[in-house]
C-alpha positions in Angstrom: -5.7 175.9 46.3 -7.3 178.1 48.6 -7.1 177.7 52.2 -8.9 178.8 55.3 -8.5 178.2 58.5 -11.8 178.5 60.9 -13.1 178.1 64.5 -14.2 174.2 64.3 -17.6 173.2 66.2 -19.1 170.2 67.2 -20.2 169.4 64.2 -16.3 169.0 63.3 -15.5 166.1 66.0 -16.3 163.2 63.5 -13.9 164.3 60.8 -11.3 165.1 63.3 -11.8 161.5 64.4 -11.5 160.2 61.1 -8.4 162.3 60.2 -6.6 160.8 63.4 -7.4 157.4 62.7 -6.3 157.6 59.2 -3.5 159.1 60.1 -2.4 156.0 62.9 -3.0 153.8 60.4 -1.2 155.6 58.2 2.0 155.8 61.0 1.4 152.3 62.0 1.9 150.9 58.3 5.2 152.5 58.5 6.3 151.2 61.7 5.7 153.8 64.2 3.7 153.5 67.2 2.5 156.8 67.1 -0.9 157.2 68.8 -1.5 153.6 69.0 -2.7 152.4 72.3 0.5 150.1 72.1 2.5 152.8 71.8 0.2 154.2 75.3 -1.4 156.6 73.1 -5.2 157.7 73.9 -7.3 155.5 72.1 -9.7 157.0 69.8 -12.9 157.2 73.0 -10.6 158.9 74.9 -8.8 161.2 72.3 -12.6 162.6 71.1 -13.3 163.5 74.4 -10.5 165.0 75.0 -11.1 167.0 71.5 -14.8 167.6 72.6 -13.4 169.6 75.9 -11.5 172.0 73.4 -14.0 172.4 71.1 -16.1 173.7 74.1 -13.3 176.2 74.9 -13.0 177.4 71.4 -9.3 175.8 70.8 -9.4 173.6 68.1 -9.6 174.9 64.2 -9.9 173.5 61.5 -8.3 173.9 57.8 -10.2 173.5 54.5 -8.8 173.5 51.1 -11.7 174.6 48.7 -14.4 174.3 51.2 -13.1 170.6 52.6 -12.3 169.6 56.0 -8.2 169.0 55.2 -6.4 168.8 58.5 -7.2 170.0 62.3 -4.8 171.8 64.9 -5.7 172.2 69.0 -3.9 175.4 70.5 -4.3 176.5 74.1 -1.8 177.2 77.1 -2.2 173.9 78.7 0.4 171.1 78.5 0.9 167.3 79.8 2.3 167.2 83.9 6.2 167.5 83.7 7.0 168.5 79.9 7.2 172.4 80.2 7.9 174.5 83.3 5.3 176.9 84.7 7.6 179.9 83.4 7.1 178.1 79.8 3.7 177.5 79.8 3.2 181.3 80.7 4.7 182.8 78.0 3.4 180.4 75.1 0.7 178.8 73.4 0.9 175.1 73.0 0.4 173.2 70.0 -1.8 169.9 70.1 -3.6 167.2 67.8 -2.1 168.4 64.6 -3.2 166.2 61.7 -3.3 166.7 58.1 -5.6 164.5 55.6 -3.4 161.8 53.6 -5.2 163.7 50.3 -3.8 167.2 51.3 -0.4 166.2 52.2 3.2 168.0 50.7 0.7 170.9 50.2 2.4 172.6 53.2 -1.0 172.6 54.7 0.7 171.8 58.4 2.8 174.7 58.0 -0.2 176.6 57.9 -2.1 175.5 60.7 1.4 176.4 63.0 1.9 179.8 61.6 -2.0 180.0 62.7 -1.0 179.2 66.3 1.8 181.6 66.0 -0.2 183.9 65.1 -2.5 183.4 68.2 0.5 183.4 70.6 1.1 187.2 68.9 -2.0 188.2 69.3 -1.9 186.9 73.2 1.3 188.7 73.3 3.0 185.5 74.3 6.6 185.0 73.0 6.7 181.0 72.4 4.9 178.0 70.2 5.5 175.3 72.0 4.2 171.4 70.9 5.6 168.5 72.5 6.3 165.2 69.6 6.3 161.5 69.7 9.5 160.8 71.6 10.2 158.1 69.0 9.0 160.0 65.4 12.4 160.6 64.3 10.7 162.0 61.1 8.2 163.9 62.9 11.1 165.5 64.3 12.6 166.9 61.1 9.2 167.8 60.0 9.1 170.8 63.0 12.7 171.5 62.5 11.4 172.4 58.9 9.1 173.9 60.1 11.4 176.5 61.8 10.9 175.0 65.1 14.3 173.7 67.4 14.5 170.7 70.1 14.0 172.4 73.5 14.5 168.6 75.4 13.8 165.7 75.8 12.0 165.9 78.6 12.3 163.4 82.2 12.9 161.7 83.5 9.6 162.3 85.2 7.7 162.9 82.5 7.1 159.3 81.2 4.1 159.6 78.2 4.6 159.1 74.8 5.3 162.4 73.5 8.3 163.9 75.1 10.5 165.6 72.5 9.8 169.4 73.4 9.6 171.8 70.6 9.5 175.4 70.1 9.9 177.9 67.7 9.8 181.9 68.9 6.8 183.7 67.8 8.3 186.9 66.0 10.0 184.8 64.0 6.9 184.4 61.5 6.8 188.4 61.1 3.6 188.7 61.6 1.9 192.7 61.4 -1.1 194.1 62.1 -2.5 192.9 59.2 -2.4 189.2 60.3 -4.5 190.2 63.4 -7.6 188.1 63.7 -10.9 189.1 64.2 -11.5 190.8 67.5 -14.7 188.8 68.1 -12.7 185.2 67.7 -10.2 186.7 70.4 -12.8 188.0 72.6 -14.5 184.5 72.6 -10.7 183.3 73.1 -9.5 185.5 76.1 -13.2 185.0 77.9 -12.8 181.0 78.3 -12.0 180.1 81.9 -8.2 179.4 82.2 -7.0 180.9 78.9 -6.2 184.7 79.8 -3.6 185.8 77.9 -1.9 187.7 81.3 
């Protein structure tokens, strides 16, 4: 199967809706409370807005298998009040809104999209991925500690959302080269958007 990973535009925001909602639903008929508004997670208004702002500063990609949409990853340097300190946030890129479509799971298709952020965070120069997880998701949990990342925390108690099992996984540890490098035009684009310098 061949996968790329691409710079998603506006034009993107629909599936990305549809992936998150399929994917509560998906949660929610196994019992979590993931991303429900029960479970104080953004309803689906608020979450598309909130993807709409990133898509504006160039943050969010999008994987396709074969030419389809198959799953969506956010990565900038901004994180939710109280999770990570200052010195963390400055040396890292931070993972957000990672969802892979029900059809392309146990392809390892997630896995992908995080090496892509760990490759961004090399290319800023910054030494940390760092993604905060449903404080509840045991088995999200183990999914990142798969995926080669560790438990930082759990942060509080005055960080009080929804999502508060701090993650991280160092970003040399993917061995990435020169030759993993993206295109200097996509990192221009990146490192010009107010509030992302790399320094």
């Amino acid at each position: 199967m061949n996968t790329v990973i691409r710079q998603a535009t506006f034009g993107d925001l629909g599936t990305i809706c549809r992936l998150r909602l399929q994917r509560t639903a998906w949660l929610t008929s196994r019992g979590s409370d993931q991303w429900t508004v029960a479970g104080r997670g953004k309803p689906i208004e608020t979450f598309a807005h909130a993807v709409g702002r990133s898509l504006e500063a160039g943050e969010t990609w999008i994987a396709e298998c074969n030419g389809e949409a198959a799953g969506t990853v956010t990565v900038d340097h901004r994180a939710d009040p109280n999770l990570w300190s200052p010195w963390e946030l400055g040396d890292a890129v931070i993972v957000h809104y990672m969802i892979v479509d029900l059809r392309f799971a146990g392809h390892r298709l997630g896995h992908r999209m995080l090496a892509h952020a760990g490759r961004l965070a090399y290319q800023q120069d910054r030494s940390w991925v760092r993604l905060d997880a449903w404080t509840t998701n045991a088995d999200l949990h183990d999914y990142y500690r798969r995926a080669g990342f560790h438990l930082t925390r759990i942060a509080g108690p005055i960080a009080s959302g929804p999502s508060c099992a701090l993650f991280e996984r160092r970003t040399d540890s993917w061995h990435f080269s020169y030759r993993t490098r993206l295109p200097e035009p996509v990192l221009t684009a990146y490192r010009a958007t107010p509030g992302l310098s790399a320094s």
